[in-house]
Backbone as CSV, one residue per row, in Angstrom:
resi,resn,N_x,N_y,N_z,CA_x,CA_y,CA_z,C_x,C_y,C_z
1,UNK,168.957,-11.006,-196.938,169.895,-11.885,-197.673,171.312,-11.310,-197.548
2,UNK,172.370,-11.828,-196.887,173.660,-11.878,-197.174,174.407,-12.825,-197.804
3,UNK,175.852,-12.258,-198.394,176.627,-12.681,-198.984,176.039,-14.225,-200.107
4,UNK,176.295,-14.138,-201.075,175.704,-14.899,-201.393,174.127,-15.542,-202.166
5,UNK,173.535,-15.088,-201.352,171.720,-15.589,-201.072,171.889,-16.106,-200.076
6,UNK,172.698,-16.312,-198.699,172.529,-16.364,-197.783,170.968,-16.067,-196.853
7,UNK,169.950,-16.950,-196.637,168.998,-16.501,-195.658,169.044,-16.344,-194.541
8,UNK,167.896,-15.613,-193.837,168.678,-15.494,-192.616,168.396,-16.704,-191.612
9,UNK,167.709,-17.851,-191.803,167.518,-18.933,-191.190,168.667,-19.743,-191.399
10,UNK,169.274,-19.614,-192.847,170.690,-20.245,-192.695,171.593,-19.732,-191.976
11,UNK,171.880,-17.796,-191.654,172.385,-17.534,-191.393,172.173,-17.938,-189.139
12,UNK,171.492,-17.904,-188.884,170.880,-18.208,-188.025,171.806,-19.584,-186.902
13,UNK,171.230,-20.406,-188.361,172.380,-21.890,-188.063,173.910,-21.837,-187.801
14,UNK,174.333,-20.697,-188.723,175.735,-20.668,-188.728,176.549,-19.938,-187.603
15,UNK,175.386,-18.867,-187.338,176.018,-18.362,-185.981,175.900,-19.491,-184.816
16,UNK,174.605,-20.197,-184.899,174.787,-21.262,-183.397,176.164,-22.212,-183.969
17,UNK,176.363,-22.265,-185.042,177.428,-23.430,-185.226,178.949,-22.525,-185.120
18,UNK,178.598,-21.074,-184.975,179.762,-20.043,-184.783,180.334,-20.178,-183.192
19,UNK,179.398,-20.564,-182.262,179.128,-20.332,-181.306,180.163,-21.336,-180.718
20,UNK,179.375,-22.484,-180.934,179.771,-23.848,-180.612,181.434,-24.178,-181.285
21,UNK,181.689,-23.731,-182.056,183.193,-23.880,-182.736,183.890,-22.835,-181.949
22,UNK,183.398,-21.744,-181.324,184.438,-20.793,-180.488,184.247,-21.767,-179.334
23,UNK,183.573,-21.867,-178.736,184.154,-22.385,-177.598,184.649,-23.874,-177.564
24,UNK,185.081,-24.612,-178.613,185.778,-26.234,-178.542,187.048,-25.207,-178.953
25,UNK,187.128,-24.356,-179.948,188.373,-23.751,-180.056,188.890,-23.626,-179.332
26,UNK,188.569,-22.677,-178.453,189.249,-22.291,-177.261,190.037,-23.046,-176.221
27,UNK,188.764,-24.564,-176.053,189.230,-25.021,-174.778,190.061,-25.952,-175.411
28,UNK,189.976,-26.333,-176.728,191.290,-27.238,-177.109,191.660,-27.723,-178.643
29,UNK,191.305,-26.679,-179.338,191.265,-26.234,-180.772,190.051,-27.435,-181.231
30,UNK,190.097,-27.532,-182.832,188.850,-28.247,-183.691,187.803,-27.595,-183.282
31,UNK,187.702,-26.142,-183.626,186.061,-25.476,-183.996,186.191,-25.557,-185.356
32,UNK,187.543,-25.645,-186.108,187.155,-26.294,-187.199,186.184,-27.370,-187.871
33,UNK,186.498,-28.225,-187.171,185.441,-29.704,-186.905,183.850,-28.953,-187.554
34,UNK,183.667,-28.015,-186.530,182.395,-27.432,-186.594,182.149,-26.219,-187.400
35,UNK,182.823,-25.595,-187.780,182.581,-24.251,-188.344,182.780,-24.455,-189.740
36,UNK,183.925,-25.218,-190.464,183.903,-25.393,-191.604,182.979,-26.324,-192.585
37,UNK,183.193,-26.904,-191.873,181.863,-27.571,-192.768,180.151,-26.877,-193.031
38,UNK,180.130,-26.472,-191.983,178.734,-25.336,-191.604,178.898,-24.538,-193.047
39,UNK,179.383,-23.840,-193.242,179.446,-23.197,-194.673,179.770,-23.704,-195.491
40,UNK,180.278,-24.878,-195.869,180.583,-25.599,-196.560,179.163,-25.783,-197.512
41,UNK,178.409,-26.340,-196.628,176.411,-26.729,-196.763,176.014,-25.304,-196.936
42,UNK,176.144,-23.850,-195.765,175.247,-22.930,-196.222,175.881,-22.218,-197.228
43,UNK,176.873,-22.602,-197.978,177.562,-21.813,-199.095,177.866,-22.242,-200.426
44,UNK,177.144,-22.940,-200.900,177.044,-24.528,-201.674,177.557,-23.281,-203.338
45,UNK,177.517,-21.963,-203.921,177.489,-21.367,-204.306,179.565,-20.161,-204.399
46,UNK,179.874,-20.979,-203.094,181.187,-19.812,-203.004,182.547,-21.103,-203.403
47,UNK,183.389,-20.434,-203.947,184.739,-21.202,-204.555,185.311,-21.741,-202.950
48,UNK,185.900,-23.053,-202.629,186.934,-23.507,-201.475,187.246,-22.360,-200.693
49,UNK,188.211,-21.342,-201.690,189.145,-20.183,-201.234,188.225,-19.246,-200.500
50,UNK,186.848,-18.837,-200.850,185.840,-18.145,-200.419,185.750,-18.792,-198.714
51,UNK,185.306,-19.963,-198.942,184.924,-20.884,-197.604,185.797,-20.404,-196.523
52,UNK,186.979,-20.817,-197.390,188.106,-20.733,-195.915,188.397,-19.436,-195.490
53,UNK,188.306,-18.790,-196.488,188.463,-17.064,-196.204,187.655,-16.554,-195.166
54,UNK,186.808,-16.834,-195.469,185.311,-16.940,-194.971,185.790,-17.350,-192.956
55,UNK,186.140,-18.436,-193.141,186.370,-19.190,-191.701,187.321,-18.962,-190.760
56,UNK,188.091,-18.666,-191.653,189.478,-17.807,-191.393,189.303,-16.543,-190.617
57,UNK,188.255,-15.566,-191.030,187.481,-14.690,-190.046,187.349,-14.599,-189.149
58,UNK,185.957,-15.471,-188.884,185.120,-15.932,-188.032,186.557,-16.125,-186.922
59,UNK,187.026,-17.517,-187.100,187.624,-17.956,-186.374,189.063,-17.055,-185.720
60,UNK,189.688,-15.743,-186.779,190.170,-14.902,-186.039,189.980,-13.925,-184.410
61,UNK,188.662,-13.703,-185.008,188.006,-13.044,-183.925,187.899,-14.013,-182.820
62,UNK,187.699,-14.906,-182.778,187.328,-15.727,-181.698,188.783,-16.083,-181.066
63,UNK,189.750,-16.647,-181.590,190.913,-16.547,-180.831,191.650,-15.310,-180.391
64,UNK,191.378,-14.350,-180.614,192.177,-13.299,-179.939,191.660,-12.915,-178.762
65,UNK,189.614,-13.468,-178.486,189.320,-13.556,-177.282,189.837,-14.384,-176.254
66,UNK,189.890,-15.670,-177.035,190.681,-16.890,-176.171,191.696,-16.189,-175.684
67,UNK,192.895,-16.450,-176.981,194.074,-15.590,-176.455,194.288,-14.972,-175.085
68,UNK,193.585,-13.900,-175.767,193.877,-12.968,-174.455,193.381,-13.347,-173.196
69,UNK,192.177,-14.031,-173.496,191.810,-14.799,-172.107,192.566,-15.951,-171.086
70,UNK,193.402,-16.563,-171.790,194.306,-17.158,-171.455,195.586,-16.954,-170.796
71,UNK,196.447,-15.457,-171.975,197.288,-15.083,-171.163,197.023,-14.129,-170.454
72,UNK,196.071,-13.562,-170.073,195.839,-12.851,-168.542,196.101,-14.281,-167.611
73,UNK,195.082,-15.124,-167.944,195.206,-16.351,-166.684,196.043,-17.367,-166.376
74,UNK,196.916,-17.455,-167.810,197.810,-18.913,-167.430,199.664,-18.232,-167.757
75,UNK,199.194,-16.767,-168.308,200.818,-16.783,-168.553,201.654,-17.153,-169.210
76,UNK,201.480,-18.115,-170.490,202.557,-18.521,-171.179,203.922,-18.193,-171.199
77,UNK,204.731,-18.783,-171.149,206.189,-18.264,-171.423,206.370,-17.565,-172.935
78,UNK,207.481,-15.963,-173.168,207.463,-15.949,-174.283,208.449,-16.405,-175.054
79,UNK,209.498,-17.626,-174.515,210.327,-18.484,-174.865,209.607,-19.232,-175.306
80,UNK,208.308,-19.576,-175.379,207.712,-20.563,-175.969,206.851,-19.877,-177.322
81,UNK,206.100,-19.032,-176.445,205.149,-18.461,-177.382,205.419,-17.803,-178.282
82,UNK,206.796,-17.006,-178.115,207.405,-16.002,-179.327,207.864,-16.973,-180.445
83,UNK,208.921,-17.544,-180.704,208.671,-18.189,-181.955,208.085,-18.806,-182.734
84,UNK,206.789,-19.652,-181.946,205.906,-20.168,-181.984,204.805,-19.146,-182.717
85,UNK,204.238,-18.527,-182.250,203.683,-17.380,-182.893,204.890,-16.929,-184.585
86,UNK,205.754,-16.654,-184.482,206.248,-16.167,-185.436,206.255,-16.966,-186.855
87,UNK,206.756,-18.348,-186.353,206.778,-19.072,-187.485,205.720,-19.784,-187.997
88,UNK,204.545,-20.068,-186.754,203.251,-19.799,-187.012,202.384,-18.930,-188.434
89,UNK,203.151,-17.659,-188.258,202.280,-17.242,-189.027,202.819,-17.487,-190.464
90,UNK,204.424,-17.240,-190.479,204.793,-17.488,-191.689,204.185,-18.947,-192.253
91,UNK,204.288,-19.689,-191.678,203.985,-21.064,-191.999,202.474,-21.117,-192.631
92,UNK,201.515,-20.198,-192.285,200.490,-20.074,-192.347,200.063,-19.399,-193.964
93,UNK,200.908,-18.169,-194.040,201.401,-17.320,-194.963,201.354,-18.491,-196.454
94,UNK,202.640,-18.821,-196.250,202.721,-20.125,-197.268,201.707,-21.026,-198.003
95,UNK,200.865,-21.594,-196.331,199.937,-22.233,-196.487,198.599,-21.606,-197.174
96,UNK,198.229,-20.664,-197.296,197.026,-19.779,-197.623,197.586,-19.361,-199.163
97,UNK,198.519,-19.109,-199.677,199.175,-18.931,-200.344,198.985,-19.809,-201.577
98,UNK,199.304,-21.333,-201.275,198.888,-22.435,-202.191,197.522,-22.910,-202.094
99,UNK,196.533,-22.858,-201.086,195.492,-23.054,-200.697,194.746,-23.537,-202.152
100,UNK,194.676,-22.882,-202.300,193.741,-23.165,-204.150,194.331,-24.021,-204.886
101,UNK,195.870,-25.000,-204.794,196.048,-25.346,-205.645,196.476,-27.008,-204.782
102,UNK,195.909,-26.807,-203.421,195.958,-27.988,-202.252,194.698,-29.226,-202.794
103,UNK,194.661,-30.253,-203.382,193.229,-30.862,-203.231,193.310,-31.553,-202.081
104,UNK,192.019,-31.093,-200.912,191.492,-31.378,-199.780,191.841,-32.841,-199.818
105,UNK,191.737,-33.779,-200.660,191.670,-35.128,-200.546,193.117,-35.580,-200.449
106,UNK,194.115,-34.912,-200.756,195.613,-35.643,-200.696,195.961,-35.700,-199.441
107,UNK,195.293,-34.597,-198.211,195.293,-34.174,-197.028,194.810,-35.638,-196.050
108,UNK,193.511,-36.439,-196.300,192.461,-36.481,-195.020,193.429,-37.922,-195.003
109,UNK,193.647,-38.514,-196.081,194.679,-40.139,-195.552,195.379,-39.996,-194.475
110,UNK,196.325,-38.774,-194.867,197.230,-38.664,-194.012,197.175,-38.420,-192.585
111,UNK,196.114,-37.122,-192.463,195.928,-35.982,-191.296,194.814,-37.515,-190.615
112,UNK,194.010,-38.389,-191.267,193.450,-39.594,-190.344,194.176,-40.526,-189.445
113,UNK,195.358,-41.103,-189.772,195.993,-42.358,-189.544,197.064,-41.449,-188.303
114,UNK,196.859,-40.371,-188.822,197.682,-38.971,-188.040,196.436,-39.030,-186.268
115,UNK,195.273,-38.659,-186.516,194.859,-38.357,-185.806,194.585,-40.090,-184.907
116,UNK,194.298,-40.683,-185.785,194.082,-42.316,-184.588,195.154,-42.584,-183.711
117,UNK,196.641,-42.488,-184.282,197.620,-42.289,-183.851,197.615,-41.802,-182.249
118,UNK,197.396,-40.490,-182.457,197.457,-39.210,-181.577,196.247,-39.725,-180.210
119,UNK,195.160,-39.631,-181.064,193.967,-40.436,-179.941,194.584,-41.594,-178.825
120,UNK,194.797,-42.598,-179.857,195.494,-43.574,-178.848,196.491,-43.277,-177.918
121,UNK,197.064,-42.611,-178.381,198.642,-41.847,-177.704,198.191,-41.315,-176.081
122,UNK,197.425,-40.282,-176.368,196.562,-39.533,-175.189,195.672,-40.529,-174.477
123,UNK,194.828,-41.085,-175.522,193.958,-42.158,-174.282,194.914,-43.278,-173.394
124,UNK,195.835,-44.084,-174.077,196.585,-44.849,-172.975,197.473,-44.609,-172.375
125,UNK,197.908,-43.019,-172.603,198.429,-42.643,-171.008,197.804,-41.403,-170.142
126,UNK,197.487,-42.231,-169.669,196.943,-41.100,-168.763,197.383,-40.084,-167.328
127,UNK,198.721,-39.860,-167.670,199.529,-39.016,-167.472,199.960,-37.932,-167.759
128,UNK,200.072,-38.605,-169.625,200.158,-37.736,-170.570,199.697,-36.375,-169.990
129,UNK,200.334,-34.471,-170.061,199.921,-33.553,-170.055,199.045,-33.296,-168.721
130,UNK,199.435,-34.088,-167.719,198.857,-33.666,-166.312,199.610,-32.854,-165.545
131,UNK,200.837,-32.398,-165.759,201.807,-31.537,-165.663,202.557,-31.121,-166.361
132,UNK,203.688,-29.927,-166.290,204.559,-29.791,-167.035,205.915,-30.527,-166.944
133,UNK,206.497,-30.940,-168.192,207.754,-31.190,-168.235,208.710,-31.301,-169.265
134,UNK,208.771,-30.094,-169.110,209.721,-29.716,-170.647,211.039,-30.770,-170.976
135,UNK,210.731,-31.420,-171.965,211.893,-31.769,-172.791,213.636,-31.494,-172.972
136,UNK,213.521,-30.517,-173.434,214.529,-29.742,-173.641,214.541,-28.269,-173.172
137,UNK,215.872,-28.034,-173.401,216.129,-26.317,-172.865,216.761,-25.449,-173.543
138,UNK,216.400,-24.750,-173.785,217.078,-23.311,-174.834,217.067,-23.733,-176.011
139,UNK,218.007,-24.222,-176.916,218.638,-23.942,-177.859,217.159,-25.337,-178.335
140,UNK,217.410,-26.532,-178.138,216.452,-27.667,-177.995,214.907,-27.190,-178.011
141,UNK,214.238,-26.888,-177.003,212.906,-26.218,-176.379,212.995,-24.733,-177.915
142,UNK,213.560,-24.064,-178.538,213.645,-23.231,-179.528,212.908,-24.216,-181.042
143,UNK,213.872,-24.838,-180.541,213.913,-25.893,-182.274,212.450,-26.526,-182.175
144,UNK,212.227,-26.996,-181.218,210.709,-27.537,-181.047,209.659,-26.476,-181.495
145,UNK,209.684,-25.434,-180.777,208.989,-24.485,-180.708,208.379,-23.946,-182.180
146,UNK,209.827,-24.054,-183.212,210.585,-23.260,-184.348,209.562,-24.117,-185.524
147,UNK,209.594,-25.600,-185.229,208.804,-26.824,-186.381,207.912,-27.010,-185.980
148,UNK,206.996,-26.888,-184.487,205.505,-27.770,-184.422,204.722,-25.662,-185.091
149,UNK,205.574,-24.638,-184.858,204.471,-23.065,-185.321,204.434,-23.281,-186.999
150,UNK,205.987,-24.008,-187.748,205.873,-23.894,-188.961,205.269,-24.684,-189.619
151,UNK,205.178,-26.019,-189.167,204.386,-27.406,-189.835,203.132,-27.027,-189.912
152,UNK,202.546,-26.700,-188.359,201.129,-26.919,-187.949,200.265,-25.327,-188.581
153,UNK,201.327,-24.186,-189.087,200.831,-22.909,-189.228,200.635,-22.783,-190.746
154,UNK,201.388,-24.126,-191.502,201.214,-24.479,-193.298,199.972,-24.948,-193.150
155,UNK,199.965,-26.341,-192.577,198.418,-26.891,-192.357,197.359,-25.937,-192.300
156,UNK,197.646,-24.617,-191.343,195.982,-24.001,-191.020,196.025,-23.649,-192.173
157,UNK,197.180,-22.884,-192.656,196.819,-21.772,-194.054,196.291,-22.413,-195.088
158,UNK,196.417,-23.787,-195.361,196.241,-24.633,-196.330,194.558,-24.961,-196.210
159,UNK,194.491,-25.463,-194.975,192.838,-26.157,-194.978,192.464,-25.695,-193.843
160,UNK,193.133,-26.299,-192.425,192.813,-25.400,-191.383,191.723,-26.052,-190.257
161,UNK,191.293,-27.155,-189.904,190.462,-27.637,-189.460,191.041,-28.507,-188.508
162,UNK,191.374,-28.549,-187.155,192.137,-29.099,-186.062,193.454,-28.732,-186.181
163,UNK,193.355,-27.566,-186.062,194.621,-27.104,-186.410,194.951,-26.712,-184.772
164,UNK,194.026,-26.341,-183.445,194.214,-25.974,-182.656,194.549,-26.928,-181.612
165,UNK,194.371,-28.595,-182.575,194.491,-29.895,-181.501,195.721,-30.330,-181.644
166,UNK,196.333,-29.578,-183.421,197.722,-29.993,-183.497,198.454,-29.111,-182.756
167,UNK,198.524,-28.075,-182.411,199.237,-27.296,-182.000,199.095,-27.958,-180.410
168,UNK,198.160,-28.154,-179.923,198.428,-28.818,-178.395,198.901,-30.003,-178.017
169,UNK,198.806,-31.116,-179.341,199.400,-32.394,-179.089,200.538,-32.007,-178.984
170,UNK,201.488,-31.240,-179.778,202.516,-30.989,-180.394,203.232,-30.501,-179.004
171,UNK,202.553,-29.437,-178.471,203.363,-28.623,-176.835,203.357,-29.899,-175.745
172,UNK,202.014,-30.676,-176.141,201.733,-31.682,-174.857,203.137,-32.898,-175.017
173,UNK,202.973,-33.468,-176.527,203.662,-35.030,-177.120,205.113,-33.932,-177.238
174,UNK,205.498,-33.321,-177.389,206.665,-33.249,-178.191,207.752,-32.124,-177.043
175,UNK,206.926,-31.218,-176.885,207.474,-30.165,-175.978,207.406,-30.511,-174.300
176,UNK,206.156,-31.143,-174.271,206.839,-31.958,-172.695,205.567,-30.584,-171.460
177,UNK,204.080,-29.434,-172.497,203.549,-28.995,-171.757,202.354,-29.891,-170.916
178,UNK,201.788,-29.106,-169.821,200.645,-29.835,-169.700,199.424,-29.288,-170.387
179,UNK,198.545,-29.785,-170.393,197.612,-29.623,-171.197,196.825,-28.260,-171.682
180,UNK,196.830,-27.564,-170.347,195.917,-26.491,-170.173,197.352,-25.254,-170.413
181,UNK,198.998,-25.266,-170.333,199.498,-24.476,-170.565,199.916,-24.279,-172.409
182,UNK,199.658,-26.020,-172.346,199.623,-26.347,-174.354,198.635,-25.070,-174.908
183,UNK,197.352,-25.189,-174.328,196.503,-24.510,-174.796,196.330,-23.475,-174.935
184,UNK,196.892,-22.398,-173.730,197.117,-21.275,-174.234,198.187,-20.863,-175.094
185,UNK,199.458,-21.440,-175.078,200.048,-21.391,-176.152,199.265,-21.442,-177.961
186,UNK,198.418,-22.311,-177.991,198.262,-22.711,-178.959,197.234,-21.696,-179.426
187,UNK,196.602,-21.437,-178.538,195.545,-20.114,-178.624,196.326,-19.076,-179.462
188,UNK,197.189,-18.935,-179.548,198.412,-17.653,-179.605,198.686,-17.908,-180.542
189,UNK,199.170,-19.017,-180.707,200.161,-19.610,-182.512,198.559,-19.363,-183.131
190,UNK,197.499,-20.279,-182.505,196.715,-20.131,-183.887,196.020,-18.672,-184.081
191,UNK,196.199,-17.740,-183.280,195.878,-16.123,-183.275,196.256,-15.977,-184.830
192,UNK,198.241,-16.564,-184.427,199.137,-15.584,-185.636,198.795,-16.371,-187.081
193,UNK,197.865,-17.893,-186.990,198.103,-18.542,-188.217,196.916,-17.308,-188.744
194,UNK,195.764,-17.361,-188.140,194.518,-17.180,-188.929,194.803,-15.960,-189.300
195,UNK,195.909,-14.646,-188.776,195.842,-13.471,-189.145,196.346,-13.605,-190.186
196,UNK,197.754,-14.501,-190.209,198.541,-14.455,-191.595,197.827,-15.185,-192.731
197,UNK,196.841,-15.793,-192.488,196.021,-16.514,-193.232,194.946,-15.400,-194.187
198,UNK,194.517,-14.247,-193.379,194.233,-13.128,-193.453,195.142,-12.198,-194.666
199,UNK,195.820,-12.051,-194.576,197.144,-11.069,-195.004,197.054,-11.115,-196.883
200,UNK,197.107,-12.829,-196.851,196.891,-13.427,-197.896,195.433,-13.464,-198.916
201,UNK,194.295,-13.806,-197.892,192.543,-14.249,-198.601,192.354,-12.837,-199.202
202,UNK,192.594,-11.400,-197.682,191.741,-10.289,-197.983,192.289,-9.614,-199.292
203,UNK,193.356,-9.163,-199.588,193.792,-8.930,-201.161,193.175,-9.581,-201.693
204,UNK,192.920,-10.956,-201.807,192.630,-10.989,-203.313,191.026,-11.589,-203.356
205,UNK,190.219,-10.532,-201.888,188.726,-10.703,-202.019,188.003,-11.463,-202.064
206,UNK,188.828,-12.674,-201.194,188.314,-14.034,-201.114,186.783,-14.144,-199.893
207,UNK,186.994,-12.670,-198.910,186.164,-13.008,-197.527,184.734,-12.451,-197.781
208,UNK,184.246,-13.546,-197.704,182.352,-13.056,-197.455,182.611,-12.304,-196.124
209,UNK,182.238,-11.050,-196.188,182.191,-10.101,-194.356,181.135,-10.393,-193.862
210,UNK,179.744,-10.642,-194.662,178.341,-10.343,-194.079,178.584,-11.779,-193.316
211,UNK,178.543,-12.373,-193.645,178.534,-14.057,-192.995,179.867,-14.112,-192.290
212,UNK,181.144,-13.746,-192.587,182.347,-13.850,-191.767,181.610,-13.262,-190.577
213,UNK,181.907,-11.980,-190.358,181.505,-11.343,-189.755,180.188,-11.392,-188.148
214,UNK,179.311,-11.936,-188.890,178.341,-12.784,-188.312,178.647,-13.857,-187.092
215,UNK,179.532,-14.918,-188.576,179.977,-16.007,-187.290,180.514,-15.654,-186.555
216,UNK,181.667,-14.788,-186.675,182.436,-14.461,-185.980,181.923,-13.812,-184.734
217,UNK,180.874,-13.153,-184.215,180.603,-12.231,-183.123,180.308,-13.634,-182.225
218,UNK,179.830,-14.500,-183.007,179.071,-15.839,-181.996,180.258,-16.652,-181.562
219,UNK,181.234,-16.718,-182.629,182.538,-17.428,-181.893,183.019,-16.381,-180.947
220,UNK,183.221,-15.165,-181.158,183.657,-14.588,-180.197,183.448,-15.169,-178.847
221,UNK,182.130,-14.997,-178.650,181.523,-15.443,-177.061,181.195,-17.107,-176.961
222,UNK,181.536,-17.680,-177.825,182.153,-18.958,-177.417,183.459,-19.500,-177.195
223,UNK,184.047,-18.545,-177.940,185.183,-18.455,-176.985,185.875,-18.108,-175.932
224,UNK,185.308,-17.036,-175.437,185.434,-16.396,-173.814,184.691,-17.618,-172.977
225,UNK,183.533,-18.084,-173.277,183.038,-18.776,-172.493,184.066,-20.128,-172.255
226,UNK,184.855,-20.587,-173.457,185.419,-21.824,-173.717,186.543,-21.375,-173.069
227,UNK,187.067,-20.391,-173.094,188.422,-19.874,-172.314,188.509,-19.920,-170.718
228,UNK,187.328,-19.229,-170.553,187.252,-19.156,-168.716,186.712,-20.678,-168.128
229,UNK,186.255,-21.504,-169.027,185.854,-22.582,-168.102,187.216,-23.573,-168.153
230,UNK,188.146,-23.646,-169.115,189.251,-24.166,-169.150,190.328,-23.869,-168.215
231,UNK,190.441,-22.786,-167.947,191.272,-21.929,-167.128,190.662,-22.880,-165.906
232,UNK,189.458,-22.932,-165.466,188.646,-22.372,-164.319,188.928,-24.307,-164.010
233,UNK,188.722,-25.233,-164.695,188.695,-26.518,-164.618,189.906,-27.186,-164.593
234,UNK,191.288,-26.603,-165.219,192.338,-27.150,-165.668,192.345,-28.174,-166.474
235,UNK,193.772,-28.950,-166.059,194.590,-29.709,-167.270,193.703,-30.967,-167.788
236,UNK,193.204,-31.394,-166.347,192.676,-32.813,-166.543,191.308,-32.346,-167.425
237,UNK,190.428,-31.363,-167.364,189.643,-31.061,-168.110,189.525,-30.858,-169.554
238,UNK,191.087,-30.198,-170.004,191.178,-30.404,-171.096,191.136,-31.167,-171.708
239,UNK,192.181,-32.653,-170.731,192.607,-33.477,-171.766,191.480,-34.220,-172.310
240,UNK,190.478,-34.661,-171.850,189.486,-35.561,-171.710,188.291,-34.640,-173.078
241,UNK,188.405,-33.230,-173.045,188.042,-32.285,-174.269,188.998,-32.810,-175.331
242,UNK,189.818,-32.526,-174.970,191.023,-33.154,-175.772,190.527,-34.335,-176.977
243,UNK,191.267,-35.263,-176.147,190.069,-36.892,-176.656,189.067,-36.998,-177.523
244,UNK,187.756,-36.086,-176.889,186.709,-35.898,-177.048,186.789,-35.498,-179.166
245,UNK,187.637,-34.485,-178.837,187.145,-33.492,-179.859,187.805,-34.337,-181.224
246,UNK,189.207,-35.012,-181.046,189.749,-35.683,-181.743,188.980,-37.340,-182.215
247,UNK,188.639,-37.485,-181.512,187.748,-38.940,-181.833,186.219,-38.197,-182.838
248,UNK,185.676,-37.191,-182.391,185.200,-36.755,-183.417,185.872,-36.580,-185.187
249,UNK,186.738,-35.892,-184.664,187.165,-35.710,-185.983,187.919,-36.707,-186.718
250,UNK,188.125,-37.969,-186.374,188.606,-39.009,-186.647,187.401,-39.712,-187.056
251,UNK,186.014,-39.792,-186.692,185.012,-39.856,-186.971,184.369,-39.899,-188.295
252,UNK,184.706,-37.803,-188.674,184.171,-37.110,-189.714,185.379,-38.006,-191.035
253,UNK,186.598,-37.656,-190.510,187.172,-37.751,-191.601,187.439,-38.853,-192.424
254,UNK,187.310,-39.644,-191.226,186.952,-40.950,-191.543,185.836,-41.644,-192.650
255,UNK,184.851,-40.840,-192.170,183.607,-41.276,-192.777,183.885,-40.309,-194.592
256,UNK,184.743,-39.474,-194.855,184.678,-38.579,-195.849,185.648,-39.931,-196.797
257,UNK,186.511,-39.764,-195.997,187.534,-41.044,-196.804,187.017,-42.554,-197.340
258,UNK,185.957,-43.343,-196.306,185.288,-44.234,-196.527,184.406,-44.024,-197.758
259,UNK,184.298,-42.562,-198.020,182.933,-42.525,-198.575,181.409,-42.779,-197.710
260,UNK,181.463,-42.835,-196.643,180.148,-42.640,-196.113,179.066,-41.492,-196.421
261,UNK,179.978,-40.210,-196.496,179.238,-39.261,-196.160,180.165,-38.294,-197.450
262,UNK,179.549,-36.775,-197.665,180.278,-36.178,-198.631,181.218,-35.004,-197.944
């Protein structure tokens, strides 16, 4: 028994669902999609703040594999990635910060009509992020950089669940990357959200380790795996992951808002 009354048949589940959330992370964020809710059900017993603390973990470890897997292979610029990362985390900081006093439900209206949006956006062009083409330059390409790490790095700290699809729409729709260079970027910002997200939970003893911990070794290696086949496939591979992962979660959240499901 860990954390909790955790069994180990639950625990069991959570690592395959650890698994499977590192590697959609990787190749184009929303292992949220999958990982949070997973404890959500095997943790029916721990406060919100616990959960996310909890996920926040897991999902650390697993992007710093991405991460790094990425910029060995794709290089990011650190005109992009440095502020991005920075305000990332602060943004994140903030977000983890109020976390407890966020109700999940003022969130899913918005972050839905947000995500159908976005879906459509990507599905009818299909151009969209098949190359690069930056927008702006310096001072411009900064400011971008400066609002999609701080917006999208409040969001993770706050709830945190496609937080890795906003960060790539955002380089793809707004910054002008292609898909697969969005991604390692985003790998990076969301490195710095979940640490600063960190900074905040572990003081004040919010993280189950036995179960963090756990998931986390399984995201690990779903994320290396999710890293090298992205690299290995490129842009057009992503985007279509891309799609994929967002119509899911337009899906879930959908169905939470309808009331279909709890």
């Amino acid at each position: 028994m860990i954390d909790l009354g955790v069994s180990g048949q639950v625990l069991a589940l959570l690592v395959v669902a650890g698994f499977v959330a590192g590697y959609v992370d990787a190749v184009v964020g929303g292992g949220g999609l999958v990982q949070l809710p997973s404890l959500l059900l095997a943790l029916p017993g721990a406060t919100p703040v616990q959960v996310l603390a909890t996920n926040k973990l897991a999902s650390a470890l697993g992007v710093t594999v991405s991460a790094a897997t990425y910029y060995r292979r794709v290089r990011p610029d650190p005109a992009t990635f440095g502020p991005l990362m920075l305000m990332a985390f602060l943004g994140s900081m903030g977000g983890a910060a109020v976390a407890s006093f966020i109700p999940k439900e003022a969130f899913q209206p918005i972050i839905l009509v947000v995500l159908v949006g976005v879906g459509a956006y990507v599905l009818f062009r299909p151009d969209l992020g098949s190359e690069t083409r930056l927008r702006w330059e310096r001072r411009g390409h900064l400011v971008a950089a400066v609002v999609t790490g701080l917006l999208v790095g409040f969001y993770d700290g706050a709830l945190g669940p496609g937080t890795g699809s906003f960060f790539v729409l955002a380089l793809v729709g707004l910054v002008g990357y292609d898909f697969l260079t969005a991604s390692a970027n985003a790998r990076l910002a969301n490195w710095a959200t979940n640490v600063a997200a960190l900074v905040v939970f572990i003081p004040q003893g919010a993280v189950l380790w036995g179960v963090g911990l756990a998931v986390g070794v399984a995201n690990i290696v779903g994320a290396y795996l999710g890293a090298r086949t992205a690299v290995s496939k490129g842009a057009g591979f992503v985007r279509v992951f891309f799609v994929a992962i967002v119509s899911a979660f337009v899906v879930r959240i959908g169905g939470e808002v309808l009331g279909f499901w709890g």
